[in-house]
C-alpha positions in Angstrom: 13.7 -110.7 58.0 10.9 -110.5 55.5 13.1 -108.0 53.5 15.4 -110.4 53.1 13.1 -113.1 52.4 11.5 -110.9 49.7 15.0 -109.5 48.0 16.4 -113.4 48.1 13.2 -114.4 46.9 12.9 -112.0 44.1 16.6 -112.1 42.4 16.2 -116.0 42.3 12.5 -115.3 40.1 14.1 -112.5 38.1 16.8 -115.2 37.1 14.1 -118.1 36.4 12.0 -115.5 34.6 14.9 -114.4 32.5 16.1 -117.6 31.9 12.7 -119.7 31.4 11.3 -116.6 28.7 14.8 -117.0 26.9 15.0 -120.7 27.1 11.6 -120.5 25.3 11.6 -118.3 23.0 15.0 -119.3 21.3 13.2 -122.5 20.6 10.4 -121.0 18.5 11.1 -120.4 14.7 12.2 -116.9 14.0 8.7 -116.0 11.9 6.3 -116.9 14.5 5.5 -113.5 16.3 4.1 -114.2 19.5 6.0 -113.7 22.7 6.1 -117.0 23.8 8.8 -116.9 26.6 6.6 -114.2 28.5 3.6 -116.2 28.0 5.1 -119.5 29.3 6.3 -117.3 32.2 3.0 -115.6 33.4 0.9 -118.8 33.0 4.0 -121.2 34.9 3.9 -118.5 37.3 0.2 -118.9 38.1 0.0 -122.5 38.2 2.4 -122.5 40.7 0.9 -119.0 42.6 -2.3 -121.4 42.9 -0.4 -124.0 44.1 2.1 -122.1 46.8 -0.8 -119.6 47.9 -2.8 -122.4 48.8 -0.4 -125.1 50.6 0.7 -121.7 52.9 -2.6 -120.6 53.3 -4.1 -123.7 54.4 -0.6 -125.6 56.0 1.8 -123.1 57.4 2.1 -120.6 59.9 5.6 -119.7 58.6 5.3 -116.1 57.4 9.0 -116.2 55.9 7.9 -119.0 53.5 4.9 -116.6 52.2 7.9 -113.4 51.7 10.2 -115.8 50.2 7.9 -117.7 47.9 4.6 -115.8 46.5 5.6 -112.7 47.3 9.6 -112.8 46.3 10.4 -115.6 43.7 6.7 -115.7 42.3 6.6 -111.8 42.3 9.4 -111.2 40.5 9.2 -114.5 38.0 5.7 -112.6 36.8 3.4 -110.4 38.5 0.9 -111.6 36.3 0.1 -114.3 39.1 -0.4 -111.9 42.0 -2.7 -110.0 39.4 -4.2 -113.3 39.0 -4.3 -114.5 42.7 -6.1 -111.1 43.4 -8.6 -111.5 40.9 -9.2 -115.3 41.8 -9.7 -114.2 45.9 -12.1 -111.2 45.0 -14.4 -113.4 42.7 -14.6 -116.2 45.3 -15.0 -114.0 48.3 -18.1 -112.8 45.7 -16.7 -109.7 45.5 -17.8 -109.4 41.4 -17.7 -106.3 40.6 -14.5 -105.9 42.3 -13.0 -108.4 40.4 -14.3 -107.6 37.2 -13.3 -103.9 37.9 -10.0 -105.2 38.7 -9.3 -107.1 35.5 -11.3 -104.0 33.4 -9.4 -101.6 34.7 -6.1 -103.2 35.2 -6.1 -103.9 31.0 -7.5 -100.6 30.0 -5.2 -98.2 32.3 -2.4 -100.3 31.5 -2.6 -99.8 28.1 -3.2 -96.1 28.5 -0.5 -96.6 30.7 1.7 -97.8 28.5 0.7 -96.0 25.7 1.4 -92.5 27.6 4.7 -93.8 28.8 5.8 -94.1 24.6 4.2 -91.0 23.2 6.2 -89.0 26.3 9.4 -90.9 25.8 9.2 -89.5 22.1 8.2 -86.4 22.7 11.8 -86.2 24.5 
């Protein structure tokens, strides 16, 4: 059951990602360069993270809500808020170095990341 929660829960965030980053952006003018659909998505996405993890966490016992929700529909609208929900549990469980690591790490490799992924992709 918690694939289905997850897959049902995903395809609805992909469309509300989709359509929230478009909705956005074609209302900005043309010469502002700043991706403002993606940026409205990731911090929409964890204002309401904060809000579903914790009303689960602290006032269900239904694991299906927590595949369908965070994990599905949150995870695919932007994994920027699971990236975010980590960080947030690993600096309050004190855990600093951790979290610092996390946020470090997670914005240097994914540049390199990233970065790899292009040169390759024109070396071919």
């Amino acid at each position: 059951m918690r694939y289905v929660m997850i897959a049902l829960g995903g395809a609805l965030g992909a469309l509300a990602r989709y359509q929230v980053a478009a909705l956005i952006q074609s209302r900005m003018p043309v010469f502002v360069f700043f991706p403002w659909g993606t940026f409205v998505v990731n911090i929409s996405g964890c204002f309401v993270m904060g809000i579903v993890a914790t009303a689960l966490i602290d006032h269900t016992a239904n694991p299906n809500l927590w595949f369908l929700i965070p994990v599905g529909f949150i995870g695919a609208y932007t994994t920027f808020s699971t990236f975010e929900l980590e960080t947030f549990r690993a600096l309050a469980d004190g855990a600093w170095v951790t979290g610092s690591s996390y946020v470090l790490g997670s914005l240097v490799a994914g540049y390199i990341a990233l970065w790899l992924g292009v040169l390759i992709a024109r070396l071919f």
